[in-house]
C-alpha positions as MATLAB code, in Angstrom:
seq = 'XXXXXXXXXXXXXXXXXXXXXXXXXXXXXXXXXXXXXXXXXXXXXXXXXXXXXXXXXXXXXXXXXXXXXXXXXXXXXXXXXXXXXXXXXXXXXXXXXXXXXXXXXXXXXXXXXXXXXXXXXXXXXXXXXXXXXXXXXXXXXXXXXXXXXXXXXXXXXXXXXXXXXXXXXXXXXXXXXXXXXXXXXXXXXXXXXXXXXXXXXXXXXXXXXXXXXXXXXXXXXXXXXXXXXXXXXXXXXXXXXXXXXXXXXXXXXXXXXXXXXXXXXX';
ca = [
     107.797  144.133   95.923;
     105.761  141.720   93.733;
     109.060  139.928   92.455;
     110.651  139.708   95.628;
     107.777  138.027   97.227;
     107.927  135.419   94.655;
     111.570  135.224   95.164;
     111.365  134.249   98.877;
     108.382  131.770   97.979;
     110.850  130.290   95.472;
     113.877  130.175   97.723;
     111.491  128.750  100.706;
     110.285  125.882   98.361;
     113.990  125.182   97.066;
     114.857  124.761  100.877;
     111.952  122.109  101.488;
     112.783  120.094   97.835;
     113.001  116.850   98.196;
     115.096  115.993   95.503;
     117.098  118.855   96.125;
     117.624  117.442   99.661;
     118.457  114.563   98.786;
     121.112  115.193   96.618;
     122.759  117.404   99.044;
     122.803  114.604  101.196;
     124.686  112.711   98.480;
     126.903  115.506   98.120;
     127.661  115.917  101.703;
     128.588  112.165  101.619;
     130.910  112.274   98.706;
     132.843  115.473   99.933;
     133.349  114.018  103.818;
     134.893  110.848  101.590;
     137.087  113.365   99.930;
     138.195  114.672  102.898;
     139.814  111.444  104.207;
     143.033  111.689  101.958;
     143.396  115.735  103.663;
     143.900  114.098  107.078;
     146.556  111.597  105.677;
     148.294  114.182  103.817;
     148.345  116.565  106.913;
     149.468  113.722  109.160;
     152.396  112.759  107.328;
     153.694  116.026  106.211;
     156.961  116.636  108.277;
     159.572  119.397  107.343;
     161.570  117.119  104.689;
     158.663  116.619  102.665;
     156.358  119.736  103.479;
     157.197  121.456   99.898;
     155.911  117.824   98.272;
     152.967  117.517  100.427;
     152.043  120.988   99.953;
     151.498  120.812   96.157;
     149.492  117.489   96.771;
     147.355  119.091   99.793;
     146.762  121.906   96.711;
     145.973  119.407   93.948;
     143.200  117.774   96.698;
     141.359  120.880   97.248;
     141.477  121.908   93.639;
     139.962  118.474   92.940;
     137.044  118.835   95.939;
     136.906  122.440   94.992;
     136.258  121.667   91.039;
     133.612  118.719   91.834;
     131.938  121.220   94.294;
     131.400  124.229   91.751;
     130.542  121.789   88.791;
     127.441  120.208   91.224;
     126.346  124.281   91.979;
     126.484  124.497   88.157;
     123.877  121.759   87.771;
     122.380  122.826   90.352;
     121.787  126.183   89.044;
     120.206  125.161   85.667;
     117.960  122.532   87.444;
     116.565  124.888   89.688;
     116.110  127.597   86.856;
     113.991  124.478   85.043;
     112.544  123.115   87.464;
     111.240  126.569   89.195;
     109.300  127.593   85.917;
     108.171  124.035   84.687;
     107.043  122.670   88.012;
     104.609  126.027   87.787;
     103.691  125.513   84.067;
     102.735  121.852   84.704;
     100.638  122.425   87.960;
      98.575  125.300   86.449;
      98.825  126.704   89.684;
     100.833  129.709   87.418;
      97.337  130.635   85.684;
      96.139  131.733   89.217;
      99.612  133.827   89.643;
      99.737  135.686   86.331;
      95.770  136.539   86.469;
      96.696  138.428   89.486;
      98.006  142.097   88.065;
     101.514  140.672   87.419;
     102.998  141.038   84.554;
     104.684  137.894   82.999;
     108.272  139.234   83.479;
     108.373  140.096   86.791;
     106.795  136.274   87.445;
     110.277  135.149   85.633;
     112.503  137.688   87.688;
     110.976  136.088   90.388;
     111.882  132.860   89.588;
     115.511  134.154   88.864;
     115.918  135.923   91.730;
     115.121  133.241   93.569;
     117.623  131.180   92.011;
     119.918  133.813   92.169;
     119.211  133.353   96.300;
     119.832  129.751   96.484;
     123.213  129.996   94.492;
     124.271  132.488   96.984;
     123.669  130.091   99.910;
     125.227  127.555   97.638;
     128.496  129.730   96.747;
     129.094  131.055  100.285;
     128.593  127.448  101.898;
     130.956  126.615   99.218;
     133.544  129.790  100.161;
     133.440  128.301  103.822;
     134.536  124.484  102.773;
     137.311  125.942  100.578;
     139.309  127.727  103.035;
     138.125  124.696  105.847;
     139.225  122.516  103.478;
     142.864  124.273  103.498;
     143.278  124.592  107.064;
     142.444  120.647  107.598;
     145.464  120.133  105.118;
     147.640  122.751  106.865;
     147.419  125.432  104.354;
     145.548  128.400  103.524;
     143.981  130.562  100.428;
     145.811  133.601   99.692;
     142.666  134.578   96.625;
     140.265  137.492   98.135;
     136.779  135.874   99.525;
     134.844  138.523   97.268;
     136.616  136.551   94.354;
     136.103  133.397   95.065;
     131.896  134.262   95.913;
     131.664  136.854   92.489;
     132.817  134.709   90.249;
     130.703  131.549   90.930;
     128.097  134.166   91.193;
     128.227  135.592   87.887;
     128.526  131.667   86.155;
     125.206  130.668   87.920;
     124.000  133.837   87.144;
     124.849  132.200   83.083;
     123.557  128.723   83.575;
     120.464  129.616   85.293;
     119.527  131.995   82.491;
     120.362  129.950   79.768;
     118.153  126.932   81.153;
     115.037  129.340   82.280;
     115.297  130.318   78.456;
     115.227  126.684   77.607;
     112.508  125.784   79.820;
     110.133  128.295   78.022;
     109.875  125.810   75.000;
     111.084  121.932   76.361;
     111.136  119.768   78.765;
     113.274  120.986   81.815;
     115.338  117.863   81.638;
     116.000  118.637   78.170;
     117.278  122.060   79.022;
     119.145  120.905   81.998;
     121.100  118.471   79.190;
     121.489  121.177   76.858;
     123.114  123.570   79.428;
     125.131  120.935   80.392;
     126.678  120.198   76.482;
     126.755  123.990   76.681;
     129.374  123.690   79.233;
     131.235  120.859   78.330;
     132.079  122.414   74.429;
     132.946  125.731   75.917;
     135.633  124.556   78.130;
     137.036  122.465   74.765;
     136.733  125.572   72.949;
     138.937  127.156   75.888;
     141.554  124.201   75.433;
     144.174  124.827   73.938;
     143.738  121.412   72.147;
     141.091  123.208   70.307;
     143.051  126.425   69.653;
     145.961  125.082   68.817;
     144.754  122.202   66.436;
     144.547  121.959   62.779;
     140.929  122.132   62.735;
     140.970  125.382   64.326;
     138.841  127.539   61.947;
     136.225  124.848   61.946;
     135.406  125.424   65.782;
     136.175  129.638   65.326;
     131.757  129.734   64.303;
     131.303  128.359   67.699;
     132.833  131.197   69.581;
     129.783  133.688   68.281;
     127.568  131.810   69.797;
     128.844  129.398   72.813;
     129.742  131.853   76.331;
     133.460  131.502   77.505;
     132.808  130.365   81.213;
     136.220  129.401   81.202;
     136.307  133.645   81.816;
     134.454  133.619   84.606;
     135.731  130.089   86.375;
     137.298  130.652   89.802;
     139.477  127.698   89.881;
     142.125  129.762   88.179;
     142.017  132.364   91.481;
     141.693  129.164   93.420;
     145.289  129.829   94.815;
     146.505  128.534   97.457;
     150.484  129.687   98.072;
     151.642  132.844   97.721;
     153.740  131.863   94.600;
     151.009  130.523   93.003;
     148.276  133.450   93.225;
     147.530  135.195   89.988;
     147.975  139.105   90.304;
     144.934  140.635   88.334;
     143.775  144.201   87.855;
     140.435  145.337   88.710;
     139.986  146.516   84.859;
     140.595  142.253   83.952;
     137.746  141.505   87.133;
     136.057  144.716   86.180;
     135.893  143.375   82.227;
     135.881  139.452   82.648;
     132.680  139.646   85.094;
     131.013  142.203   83.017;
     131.064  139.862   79.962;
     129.728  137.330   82.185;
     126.947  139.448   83.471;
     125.978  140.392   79.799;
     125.906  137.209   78.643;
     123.361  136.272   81.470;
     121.479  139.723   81.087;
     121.214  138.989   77.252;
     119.738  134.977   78.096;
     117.224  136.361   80.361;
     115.547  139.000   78.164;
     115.444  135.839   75.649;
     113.673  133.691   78.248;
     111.313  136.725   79.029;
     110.345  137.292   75.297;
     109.693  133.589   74.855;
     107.920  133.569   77.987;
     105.508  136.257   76.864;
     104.411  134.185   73.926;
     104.713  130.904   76.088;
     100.666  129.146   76.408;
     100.032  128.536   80.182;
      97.592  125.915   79.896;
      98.374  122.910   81.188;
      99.259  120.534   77.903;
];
């Protein structure tokens, strides 16, 4: 009870966020932009040319689609920071924790309510996909559940991964470090990487950086039947269960340090 109540006071002040606001505004700008060259496409597609326009009209909303999840990325870890620091650097935390609340349900608080925004975030995002196929006349063939889990499960990685980071730095910091996280695990899931002669120098890296490339949705993203990747529940069942124990394993971390953290205001 105690950790859901802080969840829904988290998720109500995530909701009245200015900056958070703000750059949804932003984002809400660049996507209507993006949307333009759908119109266009749809427009001028005629039955000569519909083969040719439909792998463009595909290519478009893999593109919007792709710059969409990578902002809910960021704005996972920011939130995850931000949520814990903006506490910390009030003080208003040393009122919450001398109540009987233990740290680690204040910090499953916090992630839960993170956890609540990113679902906002991915179904919003579930609802401009397949919008964003019917304004270019086609249509997703992927399952909804797939295309909400899997975004779920990365947030789930980002967000714990920057509330561990925000224990000991500045949240801006972690936020950057979560981001360079990212970046060198999708070049360690190139096949530049893999297939280069400096292989065994990158091989450390894979003990220690997550594979989000495993848990990316862009690769379910299909949109024609021809296209869609046929996967067994035992792949979802495994790929999402790494995922999940990645973000389990980050979290304990961020509790432990958490424990040991010093409230006072610096």
């Amino acid at each position: 009870m105690k950790i859901w109540t802080i969840a829904r006071n988290t998720l109500s002040s995530f909701l009245r966020d200015r900056v958070i606001i703000l750059l949804f505004c932003g984002f809400l700008c660049i996507v209507l932009l993006m949307m333009t060259p759908l119109w266009a496409a749809r427009a001028m597609t005629t039955v000569e040319n519909k083969q040719v326009m439909q792998s463009t009209v595909n290519g478009m909303v893999s593109a919007i689609m792709g710059f969409v999840s990578g902002c809910g990325s960021l704005l996972a870890a920011w939130s995850a920071a931000d949520s814990v620091a903006t506490e910390m650097k009030s003080g208003t935390i040393l009122a919450v924790v001398a109540r009987p609340l233990n740290r680690w349900e204040f910090l499953a608080g916090k992630y839960l309510g993170v956890l609540l925004l990113m679902l906002i975030y991915t179904l919003s995002m579930l609802g401009l996909s397949f919008f964003l196929a019917w304004l270019g006349g086609e249509r997703i063939q992927a399952s909804p559940w797939i295309l909400v889990v899997y975004p779920m499960v990365r947030y789930s990685l980002y967000a714990a991964i920057s509330m561990l980071l925000v224990t000991f730095m500045h949240p801006v910091a972690a936020v950057g470090l979560v981001i360079v996280t990212s970046v060198v695990s999708s070049l360690l899931s190139s096949n530049y990487v893999l297939t280069s002669a400096h292989a065994n120098v990158w091989r450390p890296f894979y003990y220690v950086f997550p594979s989000l490339g495993f848990i990316s949705e862009d690769k379910f993203l299909a949109l024609t039947k021809a296209s869609l990747v046929s996967t067994s529940a035992v792949e979802h069942l495994t790929v999402l269960g790494y995922g999940l124990d990645y973000a389990l394993v980050f979290f304990l971390l961020a509790v432990w340090s958490f424990h040991y953290r010093n409230l006072k205001r610096d």
